[in-house]
VEXDO-271822 format. One record per residue: z, x, y of N, C-alpha, C in turn. Coordinates in pm, whole numbers, padded with zeros to 5 digits, always signed. Example, Ala and Ser with C-alpha at 12.3 -4.5 7.8 and 13.67 -1.06 7.14 Angstrom:
+00780+01319-00569+00780+01230-00450+00780+01320-00330/+00708+01285-00225+00714+01367-00106+00787+01290+00003/
//
This chain:
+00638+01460+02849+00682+01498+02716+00584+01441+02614/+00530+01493+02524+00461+01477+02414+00525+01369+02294/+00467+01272+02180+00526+01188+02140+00572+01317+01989/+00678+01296+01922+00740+01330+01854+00777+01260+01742/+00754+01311+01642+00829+01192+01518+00864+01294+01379/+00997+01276+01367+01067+01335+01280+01080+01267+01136/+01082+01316+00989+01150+01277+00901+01286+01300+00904/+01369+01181+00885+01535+01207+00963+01598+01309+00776/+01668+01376+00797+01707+01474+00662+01835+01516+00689/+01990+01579+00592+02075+01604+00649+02048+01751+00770/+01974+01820+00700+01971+01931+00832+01922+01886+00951/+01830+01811+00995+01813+01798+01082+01855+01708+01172/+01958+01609+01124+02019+01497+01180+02077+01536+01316/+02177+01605+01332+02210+01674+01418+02138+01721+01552/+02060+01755+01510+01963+01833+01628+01844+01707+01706/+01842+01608+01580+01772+01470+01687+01897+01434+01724/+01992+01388+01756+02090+01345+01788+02136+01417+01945/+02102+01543+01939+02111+01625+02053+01976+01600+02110/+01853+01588+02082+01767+01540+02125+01805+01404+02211/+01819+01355+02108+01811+01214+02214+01895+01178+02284/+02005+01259+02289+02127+01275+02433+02089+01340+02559/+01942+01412+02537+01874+01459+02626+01732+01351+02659/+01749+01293+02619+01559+01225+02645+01655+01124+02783/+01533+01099+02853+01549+01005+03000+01572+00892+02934/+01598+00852+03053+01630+00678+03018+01488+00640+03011/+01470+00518+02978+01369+00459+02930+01261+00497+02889/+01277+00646+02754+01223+00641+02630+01239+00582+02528/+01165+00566+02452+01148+00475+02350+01221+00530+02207/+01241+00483+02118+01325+00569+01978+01280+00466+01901/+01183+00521+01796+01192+00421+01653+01234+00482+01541/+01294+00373+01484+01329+00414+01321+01288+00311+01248/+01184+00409+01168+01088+00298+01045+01119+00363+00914/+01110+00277+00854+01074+00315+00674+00955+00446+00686/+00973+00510+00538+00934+00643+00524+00766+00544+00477/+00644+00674+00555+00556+00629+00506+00524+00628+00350/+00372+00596+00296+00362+00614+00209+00395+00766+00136/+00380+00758+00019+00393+00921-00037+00263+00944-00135/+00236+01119-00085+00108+01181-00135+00066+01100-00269/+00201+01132-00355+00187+01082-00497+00109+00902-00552/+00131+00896-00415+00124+00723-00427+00009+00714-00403/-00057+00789-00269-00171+00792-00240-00287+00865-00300/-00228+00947-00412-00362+01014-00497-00385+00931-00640/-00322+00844-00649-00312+00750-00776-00433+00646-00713/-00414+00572-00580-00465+00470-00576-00609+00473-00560/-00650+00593-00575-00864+00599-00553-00877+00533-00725/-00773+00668-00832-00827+00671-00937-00812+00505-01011/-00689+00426-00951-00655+00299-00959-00818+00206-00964/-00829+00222-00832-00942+00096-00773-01041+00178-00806/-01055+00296-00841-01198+00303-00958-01258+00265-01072/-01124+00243-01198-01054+00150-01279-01133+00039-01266/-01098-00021-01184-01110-00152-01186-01269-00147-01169/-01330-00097-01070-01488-00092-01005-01555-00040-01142/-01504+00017-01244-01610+00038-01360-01574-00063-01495/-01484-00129-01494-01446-00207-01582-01454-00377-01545/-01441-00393-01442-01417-00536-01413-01548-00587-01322/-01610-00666-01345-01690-00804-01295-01623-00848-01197/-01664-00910-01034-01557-01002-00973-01645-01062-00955/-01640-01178-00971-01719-01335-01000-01919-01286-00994/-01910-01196-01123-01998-01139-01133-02078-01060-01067/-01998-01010-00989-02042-00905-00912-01953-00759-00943/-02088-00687-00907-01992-00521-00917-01943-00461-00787/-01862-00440-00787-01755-00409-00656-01733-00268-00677/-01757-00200-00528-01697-00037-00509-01558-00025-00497/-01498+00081-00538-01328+00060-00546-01308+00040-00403/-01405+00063-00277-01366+00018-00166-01342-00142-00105/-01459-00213-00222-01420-00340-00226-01315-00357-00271/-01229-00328-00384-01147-00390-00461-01021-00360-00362/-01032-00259-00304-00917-00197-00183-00892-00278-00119/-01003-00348-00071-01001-00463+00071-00930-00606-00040/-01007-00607-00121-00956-00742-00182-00833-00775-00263/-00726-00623-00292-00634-00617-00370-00549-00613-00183/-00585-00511-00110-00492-00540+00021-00494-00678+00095/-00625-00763+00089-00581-00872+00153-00463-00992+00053/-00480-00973-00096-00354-01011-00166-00241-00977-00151/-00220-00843-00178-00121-00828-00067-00038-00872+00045/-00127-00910+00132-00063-00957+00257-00045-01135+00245/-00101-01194+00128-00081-01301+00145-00167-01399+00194/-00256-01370+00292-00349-01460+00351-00460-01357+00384/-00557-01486+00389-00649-01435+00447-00756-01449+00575/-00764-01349+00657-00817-01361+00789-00949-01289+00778/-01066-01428+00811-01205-01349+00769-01244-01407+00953/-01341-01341+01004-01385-01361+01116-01588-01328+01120/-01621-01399+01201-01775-01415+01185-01843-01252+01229/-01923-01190+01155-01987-01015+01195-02055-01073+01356/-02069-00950+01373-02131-00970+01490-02292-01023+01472/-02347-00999+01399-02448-01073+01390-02483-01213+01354/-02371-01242+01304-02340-01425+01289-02353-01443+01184/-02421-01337+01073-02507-01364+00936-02430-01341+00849/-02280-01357+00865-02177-01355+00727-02017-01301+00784/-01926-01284+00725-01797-01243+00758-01734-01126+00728/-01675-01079+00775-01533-00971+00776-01427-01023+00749/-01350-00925+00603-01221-00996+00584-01148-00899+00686/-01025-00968+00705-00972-00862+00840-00849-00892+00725/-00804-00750+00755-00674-00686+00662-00581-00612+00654/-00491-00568+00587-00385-00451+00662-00471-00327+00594/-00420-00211+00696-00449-00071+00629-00346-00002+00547/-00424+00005+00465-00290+00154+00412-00239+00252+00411/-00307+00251+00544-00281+00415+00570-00161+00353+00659/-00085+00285+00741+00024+00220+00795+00112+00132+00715/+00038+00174+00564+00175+00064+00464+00296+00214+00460/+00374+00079+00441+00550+00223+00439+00557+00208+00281/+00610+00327+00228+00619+00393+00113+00649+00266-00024/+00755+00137+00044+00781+00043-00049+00654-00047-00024/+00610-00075+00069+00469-00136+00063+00350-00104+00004/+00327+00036-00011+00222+00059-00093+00261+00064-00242/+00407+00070-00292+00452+00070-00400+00417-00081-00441/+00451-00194-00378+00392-00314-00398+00229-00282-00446/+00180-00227-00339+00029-00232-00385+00000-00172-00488/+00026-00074-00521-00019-00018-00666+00051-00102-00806/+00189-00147-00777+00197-00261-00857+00104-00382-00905/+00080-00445-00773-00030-00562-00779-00155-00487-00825/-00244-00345-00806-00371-00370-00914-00342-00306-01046/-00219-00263-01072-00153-00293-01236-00195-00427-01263/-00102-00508-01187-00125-00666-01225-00272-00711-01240/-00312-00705-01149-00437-00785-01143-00540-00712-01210/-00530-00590-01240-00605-00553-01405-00547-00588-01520/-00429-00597-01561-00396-00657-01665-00420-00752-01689/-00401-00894-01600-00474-01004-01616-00610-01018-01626/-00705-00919-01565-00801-00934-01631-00891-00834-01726/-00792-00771-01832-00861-00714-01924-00825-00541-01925/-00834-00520-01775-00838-00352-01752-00718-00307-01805/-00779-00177-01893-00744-00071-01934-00693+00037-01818/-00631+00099-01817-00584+00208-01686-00534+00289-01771/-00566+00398-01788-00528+00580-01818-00381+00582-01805/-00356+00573-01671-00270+00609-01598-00139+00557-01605/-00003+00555-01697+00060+00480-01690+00132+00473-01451/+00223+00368-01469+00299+00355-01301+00398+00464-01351/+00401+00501-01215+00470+00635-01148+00595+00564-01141/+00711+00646-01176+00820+00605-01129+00838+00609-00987/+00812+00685-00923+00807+00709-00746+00642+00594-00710/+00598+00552-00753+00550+00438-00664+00557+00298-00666/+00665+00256-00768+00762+00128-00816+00893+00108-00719/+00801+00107-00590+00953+00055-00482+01015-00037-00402/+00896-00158-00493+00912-00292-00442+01050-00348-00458/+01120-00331-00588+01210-00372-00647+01161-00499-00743/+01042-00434-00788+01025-00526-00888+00899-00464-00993/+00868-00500-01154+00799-00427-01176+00690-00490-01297/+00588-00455-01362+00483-00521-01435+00535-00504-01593/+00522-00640-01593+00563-00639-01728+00408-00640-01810/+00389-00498-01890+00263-00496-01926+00161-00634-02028/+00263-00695-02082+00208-00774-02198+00132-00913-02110/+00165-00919-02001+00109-01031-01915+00051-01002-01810/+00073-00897-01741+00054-00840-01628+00125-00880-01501/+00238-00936-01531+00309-01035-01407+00433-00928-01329/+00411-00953-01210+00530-00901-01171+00641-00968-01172/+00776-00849-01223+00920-00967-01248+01010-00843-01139/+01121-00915-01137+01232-00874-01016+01296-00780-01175/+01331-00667-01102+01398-00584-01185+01567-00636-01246/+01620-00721-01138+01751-00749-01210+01707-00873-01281/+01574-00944-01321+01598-01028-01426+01604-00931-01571/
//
């Protein structure tokens, strides 16, 4: 059998349900959070471009592919750099986004709100209501993220 993966919806609830009263024993069944969404993902080039024509990082000019790597390893909190194969400098090792789930990348586009506001950047673009799904959101005058029920 081929691997399968459904968005679960009321029409179709039913019919995985009959599915999986038919699958063998010891198949596997996951249920994850919805991935990211298109909307989320066509914001974030024009995002980390933003930043790559406006902002300096410790005087250097960064491709929005840098700022990608360096706004996702904030993100995650830590950081895991490991030696290149040639010995002559490092790799940050990081999550992808193409495997963040829909409230995770909503975090991320939050945080380079933030972290352009704190430093200076201007953004076109006001935040999407559909990519604010952290449960928390930027308060523009500082750039800080606050929990929505404060």
């Amino acid at each position: 059998m081929s691997r399968w993966a459904f968005v679960i919806t009321k029409k179709n609830r039913e019919l995985i349900r009959r599915w999986l009263d038919r699958a063998p024993d010891g198949f596997r069944v996951e249920i994850a959070e919805p991935k990211r969404t298109d909307a989320q993902n066509r914001l974030l080039w024009p995002l980390l471009t933003t930043l790559s024509t406006q902002l300096k990082w410790h005087g250097l000019t960064l491709s929005p592919e840098d700022f990608k790597d360096l706004i996702t390893a904030g993100l995650k909190r830590e950081a895991r750099m490991v030696p290149n194969m040639e010995g002559n400098g490092f790799v940050a090792l990081g999550m992808r986004t193409s495997t963040m789930t829909k409230a995770e990348f909503g975090e991320l586009i939050e945080l380079i709100y933030a972290f352009g506001a704190q430093h200076g950047v201007e953004f076109s673009a006001p935040l999407p209501e559909d990519t604010a799904l952290s449960g928390r959101a930027m308060k523009p005058e500082d750039g800080q993220l606050r929990d929505l029920q404060q």
